[in-house]
TINU-955965 format. One line per 10 residues: number of its first residue (from 0); their letters; for each residue z, x, y of N, C-alpha, C, O. Coordinates in steps of 0.05 Angstrom, whole numbers, plus 5000, padded with zeros to 4 digits. Each point is the difference from the previous one (the first is absolute). Layout:
NUM) a) Z/X/Y/Z/X/Y/Z/X/Y/Z/X/Y | ...
//
This chain:
0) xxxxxxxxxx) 5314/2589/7489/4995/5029/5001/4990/5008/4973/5013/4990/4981 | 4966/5027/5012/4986/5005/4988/5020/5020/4980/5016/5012/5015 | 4989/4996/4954/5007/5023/4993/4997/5024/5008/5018/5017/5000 | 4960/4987/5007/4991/5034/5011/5012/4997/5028/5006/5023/5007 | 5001/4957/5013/5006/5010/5026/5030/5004/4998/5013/5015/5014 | 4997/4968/4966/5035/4991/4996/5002/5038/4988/5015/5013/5015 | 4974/5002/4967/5004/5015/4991/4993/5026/5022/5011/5021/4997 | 4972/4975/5024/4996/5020/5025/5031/5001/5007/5014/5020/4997 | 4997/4951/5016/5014/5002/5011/5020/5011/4981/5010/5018/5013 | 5002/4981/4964/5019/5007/4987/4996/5036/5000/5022/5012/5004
10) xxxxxxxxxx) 4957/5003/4994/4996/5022/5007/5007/5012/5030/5014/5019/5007 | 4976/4968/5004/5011/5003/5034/5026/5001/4995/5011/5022/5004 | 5004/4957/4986/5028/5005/5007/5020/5020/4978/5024/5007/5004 | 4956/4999/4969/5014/5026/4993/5000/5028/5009/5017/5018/4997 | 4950/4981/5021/5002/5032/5013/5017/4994/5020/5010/5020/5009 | 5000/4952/5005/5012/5006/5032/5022/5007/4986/5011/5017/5013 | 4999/4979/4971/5031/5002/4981/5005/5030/4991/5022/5012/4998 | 4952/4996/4998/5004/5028/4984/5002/5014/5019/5015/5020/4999 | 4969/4973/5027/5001/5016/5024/5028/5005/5021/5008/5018/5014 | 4999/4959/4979/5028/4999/5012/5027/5012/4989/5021/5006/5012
20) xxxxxxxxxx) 4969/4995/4957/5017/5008/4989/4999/5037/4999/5020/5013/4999 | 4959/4995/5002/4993/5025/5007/5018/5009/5023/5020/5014/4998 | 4969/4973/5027/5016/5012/5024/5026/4990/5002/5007/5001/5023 | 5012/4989/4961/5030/5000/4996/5001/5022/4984/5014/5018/5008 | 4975/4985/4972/5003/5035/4991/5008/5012/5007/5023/5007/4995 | 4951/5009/5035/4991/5018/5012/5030/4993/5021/5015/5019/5004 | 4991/4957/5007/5021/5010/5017/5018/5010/4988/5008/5023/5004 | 5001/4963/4979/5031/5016/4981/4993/5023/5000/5015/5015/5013 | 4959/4998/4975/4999/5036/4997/4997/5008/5024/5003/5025/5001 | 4991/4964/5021/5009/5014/5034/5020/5005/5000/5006/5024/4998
30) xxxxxxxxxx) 5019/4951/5004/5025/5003/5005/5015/5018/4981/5017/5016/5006 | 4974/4980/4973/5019/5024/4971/4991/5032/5016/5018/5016/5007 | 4946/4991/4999/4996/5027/5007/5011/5014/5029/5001/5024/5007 | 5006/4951/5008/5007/5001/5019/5025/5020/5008/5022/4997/4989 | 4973/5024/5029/5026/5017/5007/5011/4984/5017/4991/4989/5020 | 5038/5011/4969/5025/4988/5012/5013/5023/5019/5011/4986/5016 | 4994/5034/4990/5017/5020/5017/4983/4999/5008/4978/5005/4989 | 5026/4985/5039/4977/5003/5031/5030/5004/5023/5014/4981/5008 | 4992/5047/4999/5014/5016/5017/4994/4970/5033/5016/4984/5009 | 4958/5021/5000/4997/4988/5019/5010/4960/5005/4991/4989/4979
40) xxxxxxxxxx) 5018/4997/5033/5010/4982/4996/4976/4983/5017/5000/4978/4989 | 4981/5022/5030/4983/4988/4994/4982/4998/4984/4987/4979/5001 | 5006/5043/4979/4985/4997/4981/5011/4986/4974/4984/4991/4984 | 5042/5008/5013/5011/4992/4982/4998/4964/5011/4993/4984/4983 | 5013/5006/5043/5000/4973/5006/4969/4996/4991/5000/4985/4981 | 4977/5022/5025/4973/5004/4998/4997/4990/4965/4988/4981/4991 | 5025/5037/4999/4995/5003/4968/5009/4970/4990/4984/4984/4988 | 5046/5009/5020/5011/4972/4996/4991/4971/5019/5012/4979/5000 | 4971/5027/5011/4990/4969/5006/4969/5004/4983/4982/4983/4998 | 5017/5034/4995/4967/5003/4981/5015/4989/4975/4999/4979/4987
50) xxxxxxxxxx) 5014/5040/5012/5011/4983/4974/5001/4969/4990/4991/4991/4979 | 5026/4995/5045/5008/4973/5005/4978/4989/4996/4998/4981/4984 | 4976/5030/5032/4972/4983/5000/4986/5002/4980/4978/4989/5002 | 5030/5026/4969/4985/5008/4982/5015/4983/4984/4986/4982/4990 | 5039/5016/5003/5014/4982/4992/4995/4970/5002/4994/4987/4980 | 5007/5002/5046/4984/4973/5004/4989/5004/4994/5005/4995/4976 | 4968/5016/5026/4974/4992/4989/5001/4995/4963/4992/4980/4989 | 5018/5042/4998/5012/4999/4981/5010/4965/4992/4995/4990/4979 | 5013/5003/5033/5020/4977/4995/4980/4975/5005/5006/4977/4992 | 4977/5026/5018/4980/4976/5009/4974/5003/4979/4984/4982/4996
60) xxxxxxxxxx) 5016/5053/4986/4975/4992/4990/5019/4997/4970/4987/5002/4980 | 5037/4993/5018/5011/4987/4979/4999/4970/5007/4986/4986/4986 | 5025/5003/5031/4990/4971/5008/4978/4994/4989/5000/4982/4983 | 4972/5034/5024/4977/4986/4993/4987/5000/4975/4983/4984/4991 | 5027/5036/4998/5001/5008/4965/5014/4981/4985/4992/4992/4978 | 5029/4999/5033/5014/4975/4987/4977/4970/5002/4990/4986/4982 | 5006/5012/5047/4975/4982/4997/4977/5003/4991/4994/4982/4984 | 4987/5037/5019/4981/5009/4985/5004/4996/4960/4980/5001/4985 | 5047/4996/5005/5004/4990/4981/5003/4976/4993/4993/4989/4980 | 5017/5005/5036/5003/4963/5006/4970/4994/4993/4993/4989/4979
70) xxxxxxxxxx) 4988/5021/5044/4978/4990/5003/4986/5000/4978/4983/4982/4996 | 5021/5043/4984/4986/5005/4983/5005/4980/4962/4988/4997/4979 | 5040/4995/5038/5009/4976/4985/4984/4983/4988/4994/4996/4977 | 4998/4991/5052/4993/4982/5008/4965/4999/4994/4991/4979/4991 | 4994/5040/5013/4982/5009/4974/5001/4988/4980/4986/4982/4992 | 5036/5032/4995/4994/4999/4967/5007/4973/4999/4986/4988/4984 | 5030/4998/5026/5014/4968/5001/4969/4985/5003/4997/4978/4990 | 4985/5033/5021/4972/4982/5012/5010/4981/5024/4985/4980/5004 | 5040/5023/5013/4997/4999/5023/4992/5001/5028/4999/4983/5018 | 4995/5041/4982/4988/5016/5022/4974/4992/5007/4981/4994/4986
80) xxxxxxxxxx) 5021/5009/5039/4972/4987/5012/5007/4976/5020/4989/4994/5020 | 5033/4992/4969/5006/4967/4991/5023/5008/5038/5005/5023/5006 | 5000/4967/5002/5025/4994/5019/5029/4975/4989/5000/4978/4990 | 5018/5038/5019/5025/4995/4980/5012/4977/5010/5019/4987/4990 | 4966/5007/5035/5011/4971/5021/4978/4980/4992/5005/4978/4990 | 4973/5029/5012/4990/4961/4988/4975/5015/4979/4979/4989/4996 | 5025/5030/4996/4982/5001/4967/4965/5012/5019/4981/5008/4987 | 5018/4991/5035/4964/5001/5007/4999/5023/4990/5018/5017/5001 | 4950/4986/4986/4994/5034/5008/5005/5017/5017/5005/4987/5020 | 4997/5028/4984/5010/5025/5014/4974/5011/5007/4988/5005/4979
90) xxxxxxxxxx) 4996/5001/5041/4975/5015/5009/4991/5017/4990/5022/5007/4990 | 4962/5011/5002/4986/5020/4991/5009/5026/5021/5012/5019/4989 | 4984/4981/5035/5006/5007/5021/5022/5012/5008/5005/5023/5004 | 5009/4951/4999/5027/5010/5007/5019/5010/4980/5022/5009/5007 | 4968/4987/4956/5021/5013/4979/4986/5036/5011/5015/5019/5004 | 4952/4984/4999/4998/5025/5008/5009/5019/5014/4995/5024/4998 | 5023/4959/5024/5008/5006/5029/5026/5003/4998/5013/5017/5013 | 4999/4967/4969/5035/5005/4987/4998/4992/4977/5003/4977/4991 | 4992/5046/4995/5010/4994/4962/5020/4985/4992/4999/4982/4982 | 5020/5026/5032/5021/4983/4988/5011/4962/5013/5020/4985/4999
100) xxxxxxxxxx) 4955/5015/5010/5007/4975/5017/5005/4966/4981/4989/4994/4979 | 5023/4995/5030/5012/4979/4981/4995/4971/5005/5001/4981/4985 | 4993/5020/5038/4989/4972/5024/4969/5004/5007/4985/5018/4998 | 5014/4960/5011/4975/4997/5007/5001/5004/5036/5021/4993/5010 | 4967/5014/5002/4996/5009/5027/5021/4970/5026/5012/5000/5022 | 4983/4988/4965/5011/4975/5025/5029/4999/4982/5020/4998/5014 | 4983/5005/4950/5022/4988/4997/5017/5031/5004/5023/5003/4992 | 4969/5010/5017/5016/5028/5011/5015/4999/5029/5022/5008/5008 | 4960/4979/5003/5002/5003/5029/5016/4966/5005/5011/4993/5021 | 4987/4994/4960/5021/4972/4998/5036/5014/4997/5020/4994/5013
110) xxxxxxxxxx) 4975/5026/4965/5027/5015/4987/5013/5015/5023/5023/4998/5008 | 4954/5019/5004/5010/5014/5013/5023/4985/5036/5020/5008/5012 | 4958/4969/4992/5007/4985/5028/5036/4985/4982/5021/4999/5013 | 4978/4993/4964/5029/4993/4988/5023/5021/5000/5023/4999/5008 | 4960/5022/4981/5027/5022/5001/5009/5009/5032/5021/5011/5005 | 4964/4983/5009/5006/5020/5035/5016/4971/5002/5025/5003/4999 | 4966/4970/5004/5020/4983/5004/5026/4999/4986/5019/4991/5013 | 4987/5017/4959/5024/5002/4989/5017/5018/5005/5023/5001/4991 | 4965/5016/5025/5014/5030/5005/5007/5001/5029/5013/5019/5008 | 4977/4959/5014/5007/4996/5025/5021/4987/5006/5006/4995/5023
//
Protein backbone atom coordinates (compact mmCIF):
# COMPACT_ATOMS: atom_id res chain seq x y z
CA UNK A 1 0.00 0.00 0.00
CA UNK A 2 1.15 3.15 -1.19
CA UNK A 3 1.78 6.21 1.56
CA UNK A 4 -0.93 8.43 0.24
CA UNK A 5 -3.62 5.52 0.28
CA UNK A 6 -2.31 4.18 3.95
CA UNK A 7 -2.77 8.01 4.92
CA UNK A 8 -6.58 8.19 3.08
CA UNK A 9 -7.35 5.48 5.07
CA UNK A 10 -5.89 6.81 8.38
CA UNK A 11 -8.14 9.98 7.65
CA UNK A 12 -11.20 7.89 7.05
CA UNK A 13 -10.80 6.45 10.23
CA UNK A 14 -10.20 9.77 12.16
CA UNK A 15 -13.38 11.45 10.76
CA UNK A 16 -15.41 7.97 11.44
CA UNK A 17 -13.94 8.50 15.11
CA UNK A 18 -14.67 12.12 15.31
CA UNK A 19 -18.00 11.35 14.00
CA UNK A 20 -18.81 8.94 16.44
CA UNK A 21 -17.51 10.63 18.99
CA UNK A 22 -19.73 13.64 18.21
CA UNK A 23 -22.96 11.59 18.39
CA UNK A 24 -22.02 10.15 21.99
CA UNK A 25 -21.98 13.81 22.81
CA UNK A 26 -25.19 14.66 21.33
CA UNK A 27 -26.81 11.65 23.16
CA UNK A 28 -25.52 12.51 26.65
CA UNK A 29 -26.95 16.24 25.95
CA UNK A 30 -30.41 14.49 24.96
CA UNK A 31 -30.57 12.56 28.03
CA UNK A 32 -29.11 15.49 30.53
CA UNK A 33 -31.95 18.06 28.47
CA UNK A 34 -34.29 15.53 28.69
CA UNK A 35 -37.56 16.19 30.96
CA UNK A 36 -37.76 13.58 33.50
CA UNK A 37 -41.53 14.36 35.22
CA UNK A 38 -43.79 12.78 32.53
CA UNK A 39 -47.35 12.57 34.75
CA UNK A 40 -48.47 10.02 31.88
CA UNK A 41 -46.97 6.42 32.41
CA UNK A 42 -46.99 5.40 28.89
CA UNK A 43 -45.09 8.21 27.89
CA UNK A 44 -42.80 7.83 30.55
CA UNK A 45 -42.36 3.77 29.49
CA UNK A 46 -41.96 5.43 25.79
CA UNK A 47 -39.22 7.87 27.15
CA UNK A 48 -37.30 4.74 28.96
CA UNK A 49 -36.97 2.22 26.28
CA UNK A 50 -35.60 5.36 24.01
CA UNK A 51 -33.47 5.82 26.49
CA UNK A 52 -32.21 2.09 26.72
CA UNK A 53 -31.79 2.30 22.85
CA UNK A 54 -29.76 5.43 23.01
CA UNK A 55 -27.72 3.93 25.59
CA UNK A 56 -26.86 0.74 23.56
CA UNK A 57 -26.11 2.44 20.81
CA UNK A 58 -23.99 4.60 22.96
CA UNK A 59 -22.20 1.50 24.12
CA UNK A 60 -21.50 -0.05 20.69
CA UNK A 61 -20.15 3.26 19.23
CA UNK A 62 -17.68 3.02 22.27
CA UNK A 63 -16.87 -0.57 21.20
CA UNK A 64 -15.95 0.70 17.84
CA UNK A 65 -13.94 3.75 18.98
CA UNK A 66 -11.92 1.40 21.00
CA UNK A 67 -11.30 -0.46 17.69
CA UNK A 68 -11.08 2.26 15.39
CA UNK A 69 -8.04 2.93 17.79
CA UNK A 70 -6.67 -0.35 17.73
CA UNK A 71 -6.90 0.01 14.01
CA UNK A 72 -5.30 3.18 14.02
CA UNK A 73 -2.54 1.48 15.98
CA UNK A 74 -1.95 -0.58 13.68
CA UNK A 75 -1.30 2.27 11.10
CA UNK A 76 1.20 3.88 12.81
CA UNK A 77 2.81 0.17 13.71
CA UNK A 78 2.81 -0.17 9.51
CA UNK A 79 0.62 -3.10 10.02
CA UNK A 80 -2.46 -2.46 8.53
CA UNK A 81 -3.39 -3.53 5.30
CA UNK A 82 -1.47 -6.85 6.27
CA UNK A 83 -4.06 -9.75 7.78
CA UNK A 84 -3.16 -10.84 11.37
CA UNK A 85 -3.69 -14.75 10.39
CA UNK A 86 -1.13 -15.42 7.60
CA UNK A 87 0.50 -11.73 6.93
CA UNK A 88 -1.38 -11.47 3.01
CA UNK A 89 -2.42 -8.10 1.97
CA UNK A 90 -5.57 -7.11 2.86
CA UNK A 91 -7.64 -5.78 -0.48
CA UNK A 92 -7.97 -2.29 -1.45
CA UNK A 93 -11.64 -2.97 -1.46
CA UNK A 94 -12.58 -4.60 1.22
CA UNK A 95 -10.21 -2.25 3.83
CA UNK A 96 -12.76 0.44 1.88
CA UNK A 97 -15.73 -1.54 2.73
CA UNK A 98 -14.57 -2.12 6.54
CA UNK A 99 -11.90 0.20 7.78
CA UNK A 100 -11.24 -1.53 10.43
CA UNK A 101 -10.84 -4.93 9.00
CA UNK A 102 -7.90 -7.14 10.09
CA UNK A 103 -8.16 -10.39 7.80
CA UNK A 104 -8.17 -10.95 4.63
CA UNK A 105 -11.65 -11.97 3.10
CA UNK A 106 -11.30 -16.04 3.19
CA UNK A 107 -9.02 -15.69 6.42
CA UNK A 108 -12.28 -13.96 7.98
CA UNK A 109 -14.65 -16.27 6.91
CA UNK A 110 -11.99 -19.29 8.02
CA UNK A 111 -12.22 -17.24 11.78
CA UNK A 112 -15.52 -16.77 11.57
CA UNK A 113 -16.66 -20.80 10.54
CA UNK A 114 -13.99 -21.56 13.96
CA UNK A 115 -15.70 -19.31 16.25
CA UNK A 116 -19.61 -20.62 15.41
CA UNK A 117 -17.92 -24.12 15.81
CA UNK A 118 -16.38 -23.20 19.27
CA UNK A 119 -19.44 -21.70 20.46
CA UNK A 120 -21.72 -24.80 19.36
Amino acid sequence: MSPLQLEYFRQQLLQWREDLVEESKQTIENLKDEVRDVGDEAERATRETENSLELRTRDRYRKLISKIDSTLKRVDSGDYGYCVDTGEEIGLDRLSARLTAERTLDAQERWEHLQKQMGD
